[in-house]
C-alpha positions as CSV (number, residue, x, y, z in Angstrom):
1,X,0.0,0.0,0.0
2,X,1.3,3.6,-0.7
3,X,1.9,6.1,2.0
4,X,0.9,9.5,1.0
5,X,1.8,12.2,3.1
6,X,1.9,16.3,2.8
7,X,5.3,18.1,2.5
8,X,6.6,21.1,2.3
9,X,7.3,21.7,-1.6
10,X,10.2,24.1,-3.3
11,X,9.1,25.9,-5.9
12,X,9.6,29.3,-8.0
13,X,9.2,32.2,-6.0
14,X,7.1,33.3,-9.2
15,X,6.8,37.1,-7.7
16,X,10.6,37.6,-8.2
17,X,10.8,36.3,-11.8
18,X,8.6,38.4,-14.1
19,X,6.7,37.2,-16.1
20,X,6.7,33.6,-17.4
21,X,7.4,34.1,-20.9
22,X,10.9,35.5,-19.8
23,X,12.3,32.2,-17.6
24,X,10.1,29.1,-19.0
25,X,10.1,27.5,-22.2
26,X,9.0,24.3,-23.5
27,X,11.9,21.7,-23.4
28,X,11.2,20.4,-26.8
29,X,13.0,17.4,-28.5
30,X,15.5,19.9,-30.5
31,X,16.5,21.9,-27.3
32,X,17.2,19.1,-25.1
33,X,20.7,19.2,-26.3
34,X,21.5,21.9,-23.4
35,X,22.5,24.7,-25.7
36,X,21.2,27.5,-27.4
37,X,17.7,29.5,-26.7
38,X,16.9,28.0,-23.5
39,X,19.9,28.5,-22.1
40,X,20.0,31.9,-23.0
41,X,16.4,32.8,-22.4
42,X,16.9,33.2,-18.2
43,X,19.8,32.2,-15.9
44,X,16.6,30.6,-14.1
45,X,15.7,28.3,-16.5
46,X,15.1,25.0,-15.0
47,X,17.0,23.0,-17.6
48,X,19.7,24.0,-16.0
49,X,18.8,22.1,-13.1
50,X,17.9,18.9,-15.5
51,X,20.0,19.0,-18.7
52,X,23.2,20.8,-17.5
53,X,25.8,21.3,-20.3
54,X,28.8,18.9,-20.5
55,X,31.9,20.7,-20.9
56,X,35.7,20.2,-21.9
57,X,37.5,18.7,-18.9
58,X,34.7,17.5,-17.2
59,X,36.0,15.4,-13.4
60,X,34.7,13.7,-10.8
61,X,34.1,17.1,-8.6
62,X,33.0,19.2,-11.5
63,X,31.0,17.9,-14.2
64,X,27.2,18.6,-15.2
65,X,25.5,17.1,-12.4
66,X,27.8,18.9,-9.3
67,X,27.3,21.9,-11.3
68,X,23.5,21.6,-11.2
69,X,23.8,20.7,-7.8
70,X,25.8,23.9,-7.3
71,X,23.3,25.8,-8.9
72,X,20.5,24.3,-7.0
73,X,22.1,25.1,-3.7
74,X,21.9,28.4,-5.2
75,X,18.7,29.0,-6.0
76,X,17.7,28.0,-2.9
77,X,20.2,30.3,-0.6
78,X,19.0,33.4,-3.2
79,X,15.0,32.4,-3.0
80,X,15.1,31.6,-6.5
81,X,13.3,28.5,-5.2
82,X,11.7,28.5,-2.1
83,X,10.1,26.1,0.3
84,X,5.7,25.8,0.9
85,X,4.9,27.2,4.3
86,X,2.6,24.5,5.0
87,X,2.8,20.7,4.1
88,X,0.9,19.8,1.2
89,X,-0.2,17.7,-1.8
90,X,0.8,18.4,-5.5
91,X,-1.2,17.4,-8.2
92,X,0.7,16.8,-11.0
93,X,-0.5,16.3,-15.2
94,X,1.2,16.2,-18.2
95,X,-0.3,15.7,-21.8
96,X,1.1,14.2,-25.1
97,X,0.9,12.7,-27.8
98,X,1.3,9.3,-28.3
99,X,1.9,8.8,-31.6
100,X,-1.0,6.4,-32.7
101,X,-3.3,8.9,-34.2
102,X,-5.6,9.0,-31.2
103,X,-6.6,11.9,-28.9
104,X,-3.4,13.6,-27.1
105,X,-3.3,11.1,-23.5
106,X,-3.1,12.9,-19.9
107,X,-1.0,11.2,-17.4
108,X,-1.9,12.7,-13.5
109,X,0.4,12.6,-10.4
């Protein structure tokens, strides 16, 4: 049986980022690459969080993933992201298409 229980969720402080349009854009199949408009659109851009860039002389201690956890840290510290007041539940949905011809499918969480 699952256990579901309330928490206190980090999200966008969306008061301190303007609008939208300016730090979110759709992570389509030709952007996932890590380069180019998205990256450039907003230093808040969560595919730097997700798809961080691989670069020359990548180690052990700095590499894509520390530096995404890097900038996560960061976010945090500077409110980027902050933390719910209150524990809650997050409903969660995300349409596409599948491919087939039929109607685009919702998946919930």
């Amino acid at each position: 049986m699952a256990i579901v229980a309330p928490f206190k969720g980090l999200m966008y402080d969306f008061k301190t980022l303007g609008t939208r349009r300016a730090w979110w854009l759709p992570l389509r199949r030709d952007l996932r690459r890590g380069t180019g408009r998205v990256y450039r659109a907003h230093p808040n851009n969560v595919i730097r969080l997700i798809l961080g860039k691989r670069k020359t002389g990548d180690s052990d201690w700095d590499n894509r993933y520390t530096r995404s956890a890097d900038c996560f840290k960061r976010w945090e510290t500077e409110d980027v992201l902050i933390r719910s007041e209150f524990p809650s539940l997050y409903v969660t949905s995300h349409t596409f298409d599948s491919n087939d011809g039929s109607e685009p499918k919702r998946e919930w969480g």
